[in-house]
C-alpha positions in Angstrom: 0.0 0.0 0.0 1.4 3.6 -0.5 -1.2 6.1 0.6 -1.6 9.1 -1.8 -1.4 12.9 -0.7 -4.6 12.8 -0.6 -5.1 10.1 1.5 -2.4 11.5 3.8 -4.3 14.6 4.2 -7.3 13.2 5.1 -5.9 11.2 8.1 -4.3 14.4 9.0 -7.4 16.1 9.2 -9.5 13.1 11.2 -6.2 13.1 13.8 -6.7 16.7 13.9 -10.1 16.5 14.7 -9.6 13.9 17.4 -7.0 15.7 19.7 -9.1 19.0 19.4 -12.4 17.5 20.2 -11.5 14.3 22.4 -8.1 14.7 23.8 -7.4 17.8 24.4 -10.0 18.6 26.9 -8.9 15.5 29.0 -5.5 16.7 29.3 -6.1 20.9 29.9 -8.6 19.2 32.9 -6.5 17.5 34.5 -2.5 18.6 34.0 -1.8 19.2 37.7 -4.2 17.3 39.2 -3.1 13.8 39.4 0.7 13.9 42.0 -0.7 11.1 43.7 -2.0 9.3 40.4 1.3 7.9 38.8 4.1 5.5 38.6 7.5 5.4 38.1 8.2 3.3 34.7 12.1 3.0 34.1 12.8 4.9 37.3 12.3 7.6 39.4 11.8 10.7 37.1 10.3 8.1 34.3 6.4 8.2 35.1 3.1 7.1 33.7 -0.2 8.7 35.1 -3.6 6.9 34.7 -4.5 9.5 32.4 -1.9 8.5 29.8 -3.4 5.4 29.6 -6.8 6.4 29.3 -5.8 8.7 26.6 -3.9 6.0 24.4 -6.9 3.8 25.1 -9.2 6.6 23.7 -7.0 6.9 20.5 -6.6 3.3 19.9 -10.2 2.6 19.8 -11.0 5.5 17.4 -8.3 4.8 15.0 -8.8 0.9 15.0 -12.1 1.9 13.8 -11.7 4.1 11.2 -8.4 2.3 10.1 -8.8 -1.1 10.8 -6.2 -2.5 8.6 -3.3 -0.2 9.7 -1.2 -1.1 12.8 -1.1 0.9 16.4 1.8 1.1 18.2 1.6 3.2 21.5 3.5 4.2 24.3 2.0 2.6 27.0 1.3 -0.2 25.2 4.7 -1.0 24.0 6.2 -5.0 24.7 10.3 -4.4 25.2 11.7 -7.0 22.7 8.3 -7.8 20.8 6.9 -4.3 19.3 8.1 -3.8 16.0 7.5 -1.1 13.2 6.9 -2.7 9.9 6.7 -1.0 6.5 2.8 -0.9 7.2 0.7 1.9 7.7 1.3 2.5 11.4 0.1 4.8 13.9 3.1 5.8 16.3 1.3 7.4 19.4 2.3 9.3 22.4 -0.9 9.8 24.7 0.7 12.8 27.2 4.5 13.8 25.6 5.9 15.6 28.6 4.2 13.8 31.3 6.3 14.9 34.2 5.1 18.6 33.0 1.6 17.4 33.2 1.6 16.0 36.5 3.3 19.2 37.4 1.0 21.3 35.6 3.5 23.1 33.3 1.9 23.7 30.4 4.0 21.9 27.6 2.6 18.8 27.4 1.2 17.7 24.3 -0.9 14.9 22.7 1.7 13.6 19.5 0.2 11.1 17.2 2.2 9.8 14.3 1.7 7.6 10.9 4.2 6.1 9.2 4.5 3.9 6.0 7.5 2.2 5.2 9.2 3.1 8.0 9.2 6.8 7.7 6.7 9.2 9.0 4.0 10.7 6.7 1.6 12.2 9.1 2.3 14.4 12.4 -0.4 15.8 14.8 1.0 17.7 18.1 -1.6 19.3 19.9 -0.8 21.2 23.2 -4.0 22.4 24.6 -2.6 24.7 27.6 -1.5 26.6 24.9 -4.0 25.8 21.8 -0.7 25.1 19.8 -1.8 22.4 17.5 1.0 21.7 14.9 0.1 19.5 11.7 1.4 18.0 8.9 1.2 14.9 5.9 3.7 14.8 3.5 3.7 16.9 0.5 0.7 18.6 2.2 2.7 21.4 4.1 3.1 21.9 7.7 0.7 23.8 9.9 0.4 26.2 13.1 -3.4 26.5 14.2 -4.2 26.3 10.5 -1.5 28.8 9.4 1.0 27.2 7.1 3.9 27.1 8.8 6.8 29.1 6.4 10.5 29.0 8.3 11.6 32.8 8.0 14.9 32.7 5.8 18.4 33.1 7.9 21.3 32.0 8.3 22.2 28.5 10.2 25.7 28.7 12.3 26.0 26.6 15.9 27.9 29.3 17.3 24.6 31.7 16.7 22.1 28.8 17.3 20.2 28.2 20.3 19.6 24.5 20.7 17.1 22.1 22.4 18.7 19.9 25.0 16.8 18.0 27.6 18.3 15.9 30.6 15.9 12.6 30.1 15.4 10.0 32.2 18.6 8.5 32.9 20.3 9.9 35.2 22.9 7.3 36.5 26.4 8.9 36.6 28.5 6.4 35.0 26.2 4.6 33.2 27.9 6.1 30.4 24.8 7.9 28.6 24.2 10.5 30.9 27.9 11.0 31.1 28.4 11.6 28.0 25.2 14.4 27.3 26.3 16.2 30.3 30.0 16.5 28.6 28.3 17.3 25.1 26.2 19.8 26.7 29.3 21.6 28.3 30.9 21.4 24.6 28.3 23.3 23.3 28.0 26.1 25.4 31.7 26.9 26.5 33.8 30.0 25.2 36.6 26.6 24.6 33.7 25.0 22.4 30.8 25.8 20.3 30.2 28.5 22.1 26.3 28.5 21.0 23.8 31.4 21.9 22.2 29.1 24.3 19.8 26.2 24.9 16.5 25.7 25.9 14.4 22.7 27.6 10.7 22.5 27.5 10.1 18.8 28.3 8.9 17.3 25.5 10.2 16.0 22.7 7.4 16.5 20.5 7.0 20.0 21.4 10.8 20.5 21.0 10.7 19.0 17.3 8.1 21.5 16.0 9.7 24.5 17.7 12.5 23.7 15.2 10.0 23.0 12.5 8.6 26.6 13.0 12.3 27.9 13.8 12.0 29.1 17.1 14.3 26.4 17.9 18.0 26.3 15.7 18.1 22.2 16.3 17.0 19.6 19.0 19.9 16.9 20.0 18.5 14.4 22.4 19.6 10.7 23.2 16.8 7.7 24.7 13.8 8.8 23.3 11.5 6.7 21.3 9.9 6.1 18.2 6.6 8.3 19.6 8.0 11.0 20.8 9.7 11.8 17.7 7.4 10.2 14.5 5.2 12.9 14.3 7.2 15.9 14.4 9.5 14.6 12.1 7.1 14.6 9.7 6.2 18.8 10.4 10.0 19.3 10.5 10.4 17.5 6.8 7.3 19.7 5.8 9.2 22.9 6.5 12.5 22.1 5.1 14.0 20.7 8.1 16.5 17.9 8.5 16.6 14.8 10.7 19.7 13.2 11.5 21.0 10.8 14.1 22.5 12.4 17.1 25.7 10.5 17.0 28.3 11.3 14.4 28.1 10.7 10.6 24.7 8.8 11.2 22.9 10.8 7.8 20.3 8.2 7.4 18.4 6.7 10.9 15.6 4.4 11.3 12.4 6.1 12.7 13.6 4.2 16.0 17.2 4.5 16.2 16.5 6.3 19.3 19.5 9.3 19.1 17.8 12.2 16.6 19.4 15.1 15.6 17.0 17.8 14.0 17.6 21.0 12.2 15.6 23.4 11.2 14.5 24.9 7.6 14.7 28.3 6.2 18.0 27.7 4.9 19.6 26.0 2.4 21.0 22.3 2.6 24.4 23.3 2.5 23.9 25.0 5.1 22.4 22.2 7.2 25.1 20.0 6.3 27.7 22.3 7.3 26.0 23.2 10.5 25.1 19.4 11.4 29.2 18.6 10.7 30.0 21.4 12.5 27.8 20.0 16.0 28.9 16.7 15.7 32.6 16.9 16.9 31.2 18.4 20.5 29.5 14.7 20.7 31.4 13.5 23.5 31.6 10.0 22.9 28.4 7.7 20.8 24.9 7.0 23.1 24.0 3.6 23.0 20.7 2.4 23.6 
């Protein structure tokens, strides 16, 4: 099966439809509410709320319906070791992206629901409803902001002038190696002895951190241990405004939608430019993530 454009916009539109009128309301109602609702997954600082599930559960049903012969892969319904993204049609779903700023009640959380087909995203819904930022895309549809197209403003891409999205995830364990080594890249980028760049910024989400450099608000987005949901359906708004993905570790140009390290650069400059500014951020990489 390869969906058309058409097709691709028209299960943009019923995703669209189904985070503003379905999801959205559950999550504004209760971010904040629920500190004595959740559970630690992988650890401390790696929780799951009884609303994440309800949400996936919510989705699942409504898309199994309507699209009964494509597959549903979902966060909280993930199997370690037996979960698998074919070349099928596949919905790639994070209920609540940012759920430790739900339970907190900082408003970037989002809802992110993904398609791909082959094994590279074609659709990308990411609606935050704290603060009505719904983000949409199918591909070679466009991108869109709240039903504006999204059009990157043209500028030039240096990392020393860039300000980049860096987030400090869930593992934490000092010599576990991964954490090590993004708390040594992160001091690469932003001393006078390194890149030197304007700054970074951490909102919580990777979803939300993927279309804030698909609208360049955001220069690029390195993280390391997120998954195939948090990332499937803004990399489909990023390739829609002329942004790049990469993997986060050195000379990876081509990744799987589940390699797990991303790397992703805005638009509104040219691919020469990308290219030099990705080979320019991948020597402060101190040392490959491994997951």
């Amino acid at each position: 099966m390869v969906l058309s454009k058409e097709e691709l916009k028209e299960i943009e539109l019923t995703l669209v439809k189904l985070v503003q009128e379905e999801i959205g309301p559950i999550i504004k109602e209760h971010t904040g509410t629920k500190f004595d609702t959740y559970e630690d997954k992988a650890n401390q600082v790696d929780l799951v709320t009884v609303v994440d599930k309800k949400v996936e559960s919510i989705i699942k049903e409504a898309l199994n319906k309507k699209y009964p012969t494509f597959k549903f892969i979902g966060e909280e319904s993930y199997v370690p070791g037996q979960t698998k993204i074919s070349k099928d049609p596949t919905f790639i779903v994070d209920p609540i992206d940012g759920t430790t700023n739900f339970i907190h009640g900082y408003p970037y959380s989002c809802t992110s629901l993904g398609l791909a087909e082959d094994g590279k995203p074609v659709v990308g819904v990411v609606f935050n409803p704290h603060l009505n930022q719904l983000f949409h895309a199918s591909k070679g549809n466009g991108a869109y902001l709240n039903s504006f197209k999204i059009n990157v403003p043209k500028r030039p891409l240096t990392l020393q002038k860039s300000v980049v999205g860096l987030e400090g995830g869930a593992e934490r364990s000092e010599g576990s190696g991964n954490f090590d080594k993004k708390m040594a890249t992160y001091k690469n980028l932003l001393s006078d002895k390194g890149g030197y760049i304007h700054g970074f910024r951490s909102v919580g989400s990777a979803a939300m951190n993927m279309c804030y450099v698909a609208n360049g608000m955001l220069d690029s987005y390195w993280e390391g241990g997120c998954w195939a949901w948090d990332v499937c359906a803004g990399w489909c708004i990023l390739e829609e405004t002329g942004g790049k993905m990469v993997g986060g570790n050195p000379n990876e140009w081509e990744i799987p939608i589940d390699r797990r390290c991303y790397f992703a650069v805005r638009g509104g400059c040219t691919k020469e430019e990308q290219k030099d500014y990705v080979e320019s951020f991948w020597p402060h990489v101190a040392g490959p993530l491994e997951y």
